[in-house]
C-alpha positions in Angstrom: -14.7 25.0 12.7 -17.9 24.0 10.6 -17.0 20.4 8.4 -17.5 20.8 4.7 -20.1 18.1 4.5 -20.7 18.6 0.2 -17.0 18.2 -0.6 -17.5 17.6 -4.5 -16.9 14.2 -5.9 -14.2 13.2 -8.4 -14.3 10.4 -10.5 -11.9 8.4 -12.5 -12.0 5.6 -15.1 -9.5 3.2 -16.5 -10.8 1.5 -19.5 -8.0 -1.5 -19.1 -7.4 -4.3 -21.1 -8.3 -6.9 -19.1 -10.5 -5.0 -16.9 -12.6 -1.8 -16.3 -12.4 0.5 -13.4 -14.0 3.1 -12.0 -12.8 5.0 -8.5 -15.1 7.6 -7.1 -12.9 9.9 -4.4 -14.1 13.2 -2.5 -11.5 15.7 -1.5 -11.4 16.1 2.6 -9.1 16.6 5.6 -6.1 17.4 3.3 -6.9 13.9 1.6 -8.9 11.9 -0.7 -11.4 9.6 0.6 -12.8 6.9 -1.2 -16.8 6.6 -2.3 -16.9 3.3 -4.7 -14.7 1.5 -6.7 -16.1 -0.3 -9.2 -14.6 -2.8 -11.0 -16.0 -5.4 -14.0 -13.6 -8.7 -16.1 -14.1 -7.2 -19.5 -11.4 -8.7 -21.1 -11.0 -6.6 -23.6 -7.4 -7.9 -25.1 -9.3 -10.9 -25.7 -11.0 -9.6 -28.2 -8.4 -8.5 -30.4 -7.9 -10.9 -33.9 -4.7 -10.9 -35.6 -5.2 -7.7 -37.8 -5.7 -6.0 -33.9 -9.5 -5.7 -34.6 -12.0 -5.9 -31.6 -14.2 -8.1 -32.0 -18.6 -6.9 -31.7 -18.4 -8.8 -28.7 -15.4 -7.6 -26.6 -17.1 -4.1 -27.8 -20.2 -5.1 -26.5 -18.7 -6.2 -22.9 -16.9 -2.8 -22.8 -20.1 -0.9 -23.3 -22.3 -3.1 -21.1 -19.8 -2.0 -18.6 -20.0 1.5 -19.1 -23.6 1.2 -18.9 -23.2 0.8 -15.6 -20.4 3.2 -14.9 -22.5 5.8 -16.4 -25.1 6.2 -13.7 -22.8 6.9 -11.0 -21.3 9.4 -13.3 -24.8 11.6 -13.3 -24.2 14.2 -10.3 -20.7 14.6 -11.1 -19.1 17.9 -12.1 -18.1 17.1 -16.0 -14.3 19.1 -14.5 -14.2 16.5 -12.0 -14.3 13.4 -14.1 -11.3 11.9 -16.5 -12.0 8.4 -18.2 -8.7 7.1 -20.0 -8.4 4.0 -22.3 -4.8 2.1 -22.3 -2.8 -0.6 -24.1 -6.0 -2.4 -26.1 -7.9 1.0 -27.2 -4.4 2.4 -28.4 -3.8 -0.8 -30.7 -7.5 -1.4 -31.7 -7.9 -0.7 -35.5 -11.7 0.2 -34.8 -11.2 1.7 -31.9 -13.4 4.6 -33.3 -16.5 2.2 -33.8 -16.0 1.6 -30.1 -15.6 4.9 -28.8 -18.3 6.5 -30.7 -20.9 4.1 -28.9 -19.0 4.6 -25.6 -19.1 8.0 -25.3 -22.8 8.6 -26.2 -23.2 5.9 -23.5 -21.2 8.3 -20.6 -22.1 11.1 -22.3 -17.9 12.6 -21.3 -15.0 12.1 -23.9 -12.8 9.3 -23.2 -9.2 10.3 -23.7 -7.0 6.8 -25.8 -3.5 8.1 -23.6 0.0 6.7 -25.1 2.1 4.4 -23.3 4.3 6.9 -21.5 1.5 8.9 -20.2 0.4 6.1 -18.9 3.4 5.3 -17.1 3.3 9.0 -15.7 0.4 8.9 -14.4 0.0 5.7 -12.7 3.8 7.1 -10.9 1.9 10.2 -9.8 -0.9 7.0 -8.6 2.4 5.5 -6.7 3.8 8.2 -5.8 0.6 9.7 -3.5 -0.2 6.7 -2.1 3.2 4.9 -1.1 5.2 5.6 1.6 9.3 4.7 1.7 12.1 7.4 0.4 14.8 6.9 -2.3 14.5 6.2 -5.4 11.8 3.9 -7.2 11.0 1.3 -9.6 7.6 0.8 -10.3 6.3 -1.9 -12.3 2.5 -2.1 -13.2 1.8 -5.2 -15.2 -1.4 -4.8 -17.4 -3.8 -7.1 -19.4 -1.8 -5.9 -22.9 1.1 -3.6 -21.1 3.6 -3.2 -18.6 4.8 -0.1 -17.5 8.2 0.5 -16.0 9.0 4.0 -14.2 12.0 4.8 -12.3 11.3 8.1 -10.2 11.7 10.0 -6.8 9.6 12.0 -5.1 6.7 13.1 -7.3 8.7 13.2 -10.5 9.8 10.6 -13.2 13.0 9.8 -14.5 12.4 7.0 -16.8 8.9 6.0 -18.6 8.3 3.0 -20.8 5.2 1.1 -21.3 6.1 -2.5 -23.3 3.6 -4.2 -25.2 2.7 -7.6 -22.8 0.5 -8.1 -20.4 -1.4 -11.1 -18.6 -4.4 -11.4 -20.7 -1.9 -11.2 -24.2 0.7 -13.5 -22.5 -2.5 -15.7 -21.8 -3.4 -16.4 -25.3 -0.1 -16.3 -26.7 1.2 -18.7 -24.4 -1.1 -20.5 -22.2 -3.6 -21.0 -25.0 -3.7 -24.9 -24.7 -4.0 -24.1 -21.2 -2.1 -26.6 -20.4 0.4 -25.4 -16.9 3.3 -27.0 -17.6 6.9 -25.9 -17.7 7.1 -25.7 -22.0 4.3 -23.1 -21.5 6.1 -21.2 -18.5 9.2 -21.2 -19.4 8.1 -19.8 -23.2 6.4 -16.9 -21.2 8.9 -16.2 -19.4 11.8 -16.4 -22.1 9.5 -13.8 -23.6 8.7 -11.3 -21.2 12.9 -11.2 -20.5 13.0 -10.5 -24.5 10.3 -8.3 -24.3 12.3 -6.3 -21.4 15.9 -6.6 -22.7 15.9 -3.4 -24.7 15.5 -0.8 -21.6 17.6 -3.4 -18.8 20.9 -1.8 -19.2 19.7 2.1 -19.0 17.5 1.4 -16.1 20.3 -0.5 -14.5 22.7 2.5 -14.8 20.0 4.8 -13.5 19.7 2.5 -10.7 16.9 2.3 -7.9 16.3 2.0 -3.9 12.8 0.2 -4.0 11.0 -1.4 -5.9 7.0 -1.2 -6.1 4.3 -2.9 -8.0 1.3 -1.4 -9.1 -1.0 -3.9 -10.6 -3.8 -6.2 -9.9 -0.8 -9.1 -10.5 0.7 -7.9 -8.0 -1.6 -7.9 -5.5 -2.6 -11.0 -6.2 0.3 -12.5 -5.4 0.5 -10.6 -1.9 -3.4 -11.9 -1.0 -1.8 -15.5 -1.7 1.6 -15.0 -0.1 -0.9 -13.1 3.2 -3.3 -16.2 2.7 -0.8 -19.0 2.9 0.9 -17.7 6.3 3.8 -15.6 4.3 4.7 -12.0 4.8 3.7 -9.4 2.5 7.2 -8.6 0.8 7.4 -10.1 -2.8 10.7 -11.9 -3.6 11.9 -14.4 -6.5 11.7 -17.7 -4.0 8.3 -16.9 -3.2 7.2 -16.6 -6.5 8.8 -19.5 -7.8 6.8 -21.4 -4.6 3.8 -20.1 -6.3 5.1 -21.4 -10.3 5.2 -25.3 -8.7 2.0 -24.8 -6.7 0.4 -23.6 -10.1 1.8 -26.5 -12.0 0.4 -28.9 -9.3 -2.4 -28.7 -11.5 -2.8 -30.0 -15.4 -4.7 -27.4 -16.5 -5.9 -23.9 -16.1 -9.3 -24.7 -15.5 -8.5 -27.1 -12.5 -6.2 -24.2 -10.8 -6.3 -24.4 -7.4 -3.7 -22.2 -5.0 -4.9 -21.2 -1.4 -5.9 -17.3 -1.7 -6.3 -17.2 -5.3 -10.0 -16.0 -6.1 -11.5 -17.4 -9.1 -11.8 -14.0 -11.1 -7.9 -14.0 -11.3 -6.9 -17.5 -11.6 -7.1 -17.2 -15.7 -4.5 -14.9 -15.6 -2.9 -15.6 -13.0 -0.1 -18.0 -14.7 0.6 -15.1 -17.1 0.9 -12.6 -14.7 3.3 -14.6 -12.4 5.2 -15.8 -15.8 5.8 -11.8 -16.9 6.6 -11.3 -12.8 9.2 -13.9 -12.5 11.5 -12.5 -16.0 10.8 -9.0 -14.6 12.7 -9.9 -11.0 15.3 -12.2 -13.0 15.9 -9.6 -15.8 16.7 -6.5 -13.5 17.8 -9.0 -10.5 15.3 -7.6 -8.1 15.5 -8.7 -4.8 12.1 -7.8 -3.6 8.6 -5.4 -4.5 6.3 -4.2 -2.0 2.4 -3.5 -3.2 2.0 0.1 -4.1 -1.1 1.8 -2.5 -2.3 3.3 -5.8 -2.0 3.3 -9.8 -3.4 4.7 -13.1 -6.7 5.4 -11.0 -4.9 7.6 -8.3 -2.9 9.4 -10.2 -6.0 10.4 -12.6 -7.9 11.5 -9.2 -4.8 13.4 -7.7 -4.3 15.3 -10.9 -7.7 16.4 -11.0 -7.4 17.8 -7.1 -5.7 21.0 -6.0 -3.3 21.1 -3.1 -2.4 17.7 -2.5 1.5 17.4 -3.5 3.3 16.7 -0.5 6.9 14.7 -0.5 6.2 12.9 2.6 3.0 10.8 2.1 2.9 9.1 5.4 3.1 12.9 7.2 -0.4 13.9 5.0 -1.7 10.9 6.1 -0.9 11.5 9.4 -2.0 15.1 9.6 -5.4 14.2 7.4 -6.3 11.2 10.0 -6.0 13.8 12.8 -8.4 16.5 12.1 -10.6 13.7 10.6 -11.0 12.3 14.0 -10.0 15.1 16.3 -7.1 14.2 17.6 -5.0 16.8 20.1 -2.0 17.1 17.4 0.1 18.9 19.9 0.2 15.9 22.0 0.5 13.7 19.8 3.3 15.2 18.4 5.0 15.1 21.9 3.9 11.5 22.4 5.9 10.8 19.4 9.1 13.0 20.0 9.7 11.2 23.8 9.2 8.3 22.0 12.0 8.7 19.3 14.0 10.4 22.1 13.7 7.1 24.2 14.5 5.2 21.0 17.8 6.5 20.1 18.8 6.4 24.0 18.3 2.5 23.5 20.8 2.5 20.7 18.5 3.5 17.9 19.2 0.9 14.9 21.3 -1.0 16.7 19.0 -1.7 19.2 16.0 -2.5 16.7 17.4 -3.0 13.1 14.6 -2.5 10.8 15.2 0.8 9.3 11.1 1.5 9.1 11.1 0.8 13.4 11.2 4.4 14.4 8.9 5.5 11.8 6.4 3.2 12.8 6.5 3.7 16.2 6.2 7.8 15.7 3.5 7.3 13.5 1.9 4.8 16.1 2.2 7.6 18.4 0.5 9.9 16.6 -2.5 8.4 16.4 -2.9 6.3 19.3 -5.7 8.2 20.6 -7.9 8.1 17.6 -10.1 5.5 19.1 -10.9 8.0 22.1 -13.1 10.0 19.4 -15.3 6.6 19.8 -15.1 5.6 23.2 -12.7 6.2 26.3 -13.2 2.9 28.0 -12.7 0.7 24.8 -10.5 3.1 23.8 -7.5 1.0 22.5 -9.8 -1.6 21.1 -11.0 1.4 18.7 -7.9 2.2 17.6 -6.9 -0.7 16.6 -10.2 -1.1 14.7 -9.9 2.1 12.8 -6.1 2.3 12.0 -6.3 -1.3 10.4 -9.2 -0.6 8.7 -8.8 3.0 7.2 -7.2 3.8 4.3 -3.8 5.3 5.3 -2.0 6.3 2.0 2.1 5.8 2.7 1.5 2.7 4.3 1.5 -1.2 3.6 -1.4 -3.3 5.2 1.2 -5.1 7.6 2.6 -1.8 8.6 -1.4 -0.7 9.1 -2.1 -3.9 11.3 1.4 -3.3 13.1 0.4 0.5 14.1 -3.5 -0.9 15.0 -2.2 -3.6 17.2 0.4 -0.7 19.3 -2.3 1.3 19.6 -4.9 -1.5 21.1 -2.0 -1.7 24.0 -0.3 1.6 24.6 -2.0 1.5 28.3 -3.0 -0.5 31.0 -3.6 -3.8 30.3 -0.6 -5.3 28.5 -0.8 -8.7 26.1 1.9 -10.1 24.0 1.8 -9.2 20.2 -0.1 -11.3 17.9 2.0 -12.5 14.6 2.7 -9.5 12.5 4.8 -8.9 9.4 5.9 -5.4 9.6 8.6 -6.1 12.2 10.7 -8.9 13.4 8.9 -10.6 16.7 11.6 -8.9 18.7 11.7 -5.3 17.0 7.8 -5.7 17.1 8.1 -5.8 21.1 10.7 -3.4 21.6 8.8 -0.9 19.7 5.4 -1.5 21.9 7.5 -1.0 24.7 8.5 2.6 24.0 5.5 3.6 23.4 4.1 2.3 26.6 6.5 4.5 28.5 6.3 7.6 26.0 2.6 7.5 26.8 3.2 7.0 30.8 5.7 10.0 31.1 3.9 12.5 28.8 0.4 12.3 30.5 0.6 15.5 31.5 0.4 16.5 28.0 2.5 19.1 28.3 6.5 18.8 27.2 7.8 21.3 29.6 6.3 18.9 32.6 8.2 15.5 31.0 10.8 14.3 33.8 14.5 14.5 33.1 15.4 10.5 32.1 17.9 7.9 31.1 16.6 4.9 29.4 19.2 2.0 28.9 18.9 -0.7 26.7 21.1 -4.4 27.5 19.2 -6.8 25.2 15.6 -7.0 26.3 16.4 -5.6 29.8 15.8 -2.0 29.8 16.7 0.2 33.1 14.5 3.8 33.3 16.6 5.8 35.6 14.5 9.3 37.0 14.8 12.1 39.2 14.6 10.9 42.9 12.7 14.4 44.0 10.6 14.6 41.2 9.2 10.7 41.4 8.4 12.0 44.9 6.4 15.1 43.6 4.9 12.9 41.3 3.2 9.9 43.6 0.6 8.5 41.1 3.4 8.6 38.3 5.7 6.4 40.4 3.2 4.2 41.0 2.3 3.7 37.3 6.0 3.6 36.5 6.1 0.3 38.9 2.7 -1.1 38.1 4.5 -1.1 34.0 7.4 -2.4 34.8 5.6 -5.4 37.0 4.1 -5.5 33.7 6.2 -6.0 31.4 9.0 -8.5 33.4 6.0 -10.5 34.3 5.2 -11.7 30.1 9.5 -12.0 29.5 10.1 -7.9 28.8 12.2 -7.3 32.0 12.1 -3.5 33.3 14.0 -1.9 36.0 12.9 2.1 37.1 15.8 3.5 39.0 15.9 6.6 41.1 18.8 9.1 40.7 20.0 11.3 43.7 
């Protein structure tokens, strides 16, 4: 089947309030694939005097900026573009002085969307990219909002969009910029003030995770990632950050392993407004979301992309993009789960995500063999931690890449990962190993009856006496793994029933 090699190019701009953004996508393999993002510190908010006028020059920086934006905007379809403005453009008193100048400069209307639309859309954003099932929170901290959404699947249940962000809560109350506790604890009192009016109804509405969708946010995981931490979010872990931030006097002397310059002046905002969020509705932990505003803009704009179960599209997208044998694949990933629950499922490995990861592992494990067969593992690893893959977090990615560099032959310990305990992490690999060895016939009608039994880290593989003999090279195999994998600590017996 011939490729579609012009796909048409979507674009999507999110005139922010501390920052601009623009995300060029094309529409292939079932998916969106990203083009350019483009991203300039505006800092608009900034520019905002008491009476909530811009000031010439925070106008200025925003149309300097779209300037810019505008050239990539040229061989575009007009249907394909949508350029929002947020918290600052819907407060601005001039706003119309600004956005007569801005759209002769782009030459396309820019929509001024209210708060709730805002929240919508950036939950469509979440709810495209991220994986997990249940119910959600989603919290996007802005540079003059913060939306709150509690939704499932594809559809919203709650919307609000509150009026603080990091570069307000900057100058309101780190303008001495002084980081002390006085200023942190005033930010914080008033971010939980700022909350306390929708707390009880989106406590009774309840929630099963909770995501973060903002550039706070992910600062915080690049620091958490950077300083030898997992990527899950949690109260102690922020507070670790508030005393390394208050290490130093002032702003400008900020120094915190992983934090880039371009976010350290709002980065004691942001953590302040983070920290009364998780105290305020007593969450116990926030993973990064995989998109926002921007997504959810693009995903509007394309046709045929609603799909419940994010991680399957992604899935199903990554294996016509690089030719994988799906059947297989799919059978790889079915003796896997099989072997799985023979072990004693959760009980066996307790992270709830295990057997999803190690299906998804096993349906792409051969994506590096579109490269190379002899490096073939090595590929894999290279492409699944490096591709985008909507529905999953960058330690699951890394997790998945690191399965796949090892799911034959050659067998090495695990490096440190954070999608999986050490333990689960190992178990997991294991069962692929052997889904991999007993399915190379490709062909599920030829899989061997088997019994796999779990007693700690000693697993027994008990198979048909008759059909190990009709099956010589198999045997063999089936030995040379389990040499394998009792020689690095991951004792394997293979059995032979009568």
């Amino acid at each position: 089947m011939s490729r579609d090699v012009s796909s048409p190019l979507y674009a999507a701009i999110d005139l922010g309030s501390n920052s601009f953004h623009m995300l060029v996508v094309r529409h292939i393999d079932g998916s969106v694939q990203t083009m350019a993002k483009i991203k300039r510190k505006v800092r608009l908010a900034a520019g905002l005097d008491e009476n909530n006028a811009l000031s010439l020059e925070a106008m200025q920086r925003g149309w300097d900026c779209l300037s810019l934006f505008a050239e990539r905007l040229q061989d575009i379809p007009k249907e394909n573009i949508r350029i929002v403005g947020t918290a600052t453009l819907r407060t601005a008193i001039n706003v119309n002085e600004f956005l007569i100048k801005a759209n002769q400069i782009l030459g396309h209307p820019i929509e001024i969307i209210s708060g709730e639309e805002e929240a919508s859309t950036i939950y469509k954003g979440v709810a495209h990219t991220s994986g997990g099932i249940g119910r959600r929170l989603v919290v996007d901290i802005g540079g003059a909002s913060t939306e709150f959404i509690i939704g499932e699947g594809f559809e919203a249940k709650a919307l609000n969009s509150l009026k603080m962000g990091c570069v307000t809560w900057l100058e309101r109350h780190f303008k001495d910029r002084q980081l002390n506790n006085t200023n942190f604890q005033s930010a914080i009192e008033a971010a939980k003030q700022t909350v306390s009016p929708i707390l009880e109804s989106y406590c009774q509405i309840g929630w099963d995770i909770c995501v973060g969708a903002s550039g706070t946010v992910q600062a915080l995981q690049e620091i958490m990632l950077a300083q030898g931490m997992d990527e899950i979010i949690t109260l102690p872990k922020l507070k670790r950050l508030q005393k390394q931030a208050m290490m130093s006097d002032h702003l400008e002397e900020l120094e915190i392993e992983g934090l880039t310059l371009e976010r350290a002046l709002v980065f004691p905002s942001g953590l302040s407004i983070l920290i009364a969020i998780f105290e305020s509705f007593k969450i116990e932990e926030m993973t990064l979301a995989g998109g926002a505003l921007r997504e959810g803009l693009v995903y509007e704009m394309v046709d045929g992309l609603r799909q419940n179960d994010i991680r399957s599209r992604t899935i199903d997208s990554v294996q016509r993009r690089y030719q994988i044998d799906q059947n297989y694949a799919k059978q790889v990933a079915t003796l896997a789960s099989n072997m799985f629950n023979q072990c004693g499922g959760s009980e066996w490995v307790e992270e709830s995500q295990a057997e999803m990861l190690l299906c998804s592992a096993a349906q792409l494990h051969e994506i590096g063999l579109s490269i190379d067969y002899k490096k073939g593992g090595e590929h894999s690893a290279y492409l699944l931690q490096h591709l985008d893959l909507p529905g999953f977090t960058r330690a699951q990615k890394f997790y998945i890449g690191e399965l796949a560099r090892r799911y034959r032959e050659q067998l090495t310990s695990l490096p440190e990962q954070h999608a999986l305990s050490g333990t689960s992490a190992k178990r997991v690999l294991r069962l692929l190993r052997l889904a991999v060895l007993l399915s190379h016939r490709r062909n599920a009608d030829l899989e061997p009856a088997f019994t796999l039994e779990a007693s700690g880290d000693q697993l027994t593989l008990t198979l048909d006496k008759t059909w190990l003999e009709a099956n010589p090279l198999t045997k063999a195999e089936l030995e040379l793994e389990a040499n394998r994998q009792t020689d690095i600590g991951w004792p394997l017996q293979i059995e032979e029933s009568l």
